[in-house]
C-alpha positions as CSV (number, residue, x, y, z in Angstrom):
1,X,138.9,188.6,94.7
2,X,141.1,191.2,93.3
3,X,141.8,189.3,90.6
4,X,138.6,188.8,89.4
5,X,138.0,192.4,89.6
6,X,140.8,193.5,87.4
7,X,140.0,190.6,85.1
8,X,135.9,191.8,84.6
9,X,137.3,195.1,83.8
10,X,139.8,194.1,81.2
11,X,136.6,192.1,80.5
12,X,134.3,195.0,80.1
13,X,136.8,196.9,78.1
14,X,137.3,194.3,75.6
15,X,133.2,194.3,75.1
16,X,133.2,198.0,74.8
17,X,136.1,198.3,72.6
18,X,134.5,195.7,70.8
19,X,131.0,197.6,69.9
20,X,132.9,201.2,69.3
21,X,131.5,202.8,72.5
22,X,133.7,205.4,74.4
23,X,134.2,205.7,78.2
24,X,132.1,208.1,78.1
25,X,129.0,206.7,76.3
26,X,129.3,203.6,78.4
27,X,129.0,206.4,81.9
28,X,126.4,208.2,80.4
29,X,124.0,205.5,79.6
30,X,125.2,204.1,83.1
31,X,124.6,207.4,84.8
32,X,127.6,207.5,86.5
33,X,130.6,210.3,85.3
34,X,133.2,208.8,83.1
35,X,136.1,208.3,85.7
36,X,133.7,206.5,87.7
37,X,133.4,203.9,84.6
38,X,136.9,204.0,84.1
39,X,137.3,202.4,88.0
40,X,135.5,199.8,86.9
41,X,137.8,199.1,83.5
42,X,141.0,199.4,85.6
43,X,139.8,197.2,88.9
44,X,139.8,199.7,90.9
45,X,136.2,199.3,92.0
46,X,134.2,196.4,92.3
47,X,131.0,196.4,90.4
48,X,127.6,195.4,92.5
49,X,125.1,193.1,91.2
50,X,122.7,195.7,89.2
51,X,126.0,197.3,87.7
52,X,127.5,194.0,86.5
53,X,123.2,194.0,84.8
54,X,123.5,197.0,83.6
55,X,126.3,196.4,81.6
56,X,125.7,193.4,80.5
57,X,122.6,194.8,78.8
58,X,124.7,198.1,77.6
59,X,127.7,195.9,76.1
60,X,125.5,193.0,74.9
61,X,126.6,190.0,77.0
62,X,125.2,187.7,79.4
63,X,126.7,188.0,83.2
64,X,127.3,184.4,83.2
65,X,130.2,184.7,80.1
66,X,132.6,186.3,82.1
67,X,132.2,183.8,84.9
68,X,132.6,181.0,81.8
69,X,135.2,182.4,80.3
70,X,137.4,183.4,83.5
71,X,136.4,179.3,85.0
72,X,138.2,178.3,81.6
73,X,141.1,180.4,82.0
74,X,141.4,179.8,85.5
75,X,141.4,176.3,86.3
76,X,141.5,175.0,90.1
């Protein structure tokens, strides 16, 4: 599971740096401070359901492209 942690963050990252949003705008709209967010970029904390939501909402993706795209990267 770790992996998949680390990987959704590198994953969130990659969609914020990709829209020109800070760690800090991303926390605010989140409501959460910004070393909180940055837990969630480094893998460091596991994102619940309505977080994973929220951000897919904020960053412009849908929850199931991450799943897709780590299944294609990480074949059984």
């Amino acid at each position: 599971m770790e992996k998949v942690v680390k990987d959704f963050g590198a994953f969130i990252k990659s969609k914020r740096i990709e829209k020109g949003y800070s760690q800090t705008e991303i926390a605010r709209r989140l409501n959460i401070s910004q070393q909180a967010y940055c837990r969630y970029e480094l893998g460091i904390r596991e994102p619940g359901l309505q977080m994973i939501l929220d951000l897919a909402k904020i960053l412009d993706f849908l929850p199931g492209d991450f799943f897709d795209m780590y299944r294609r990267q990480n074949p059984k």
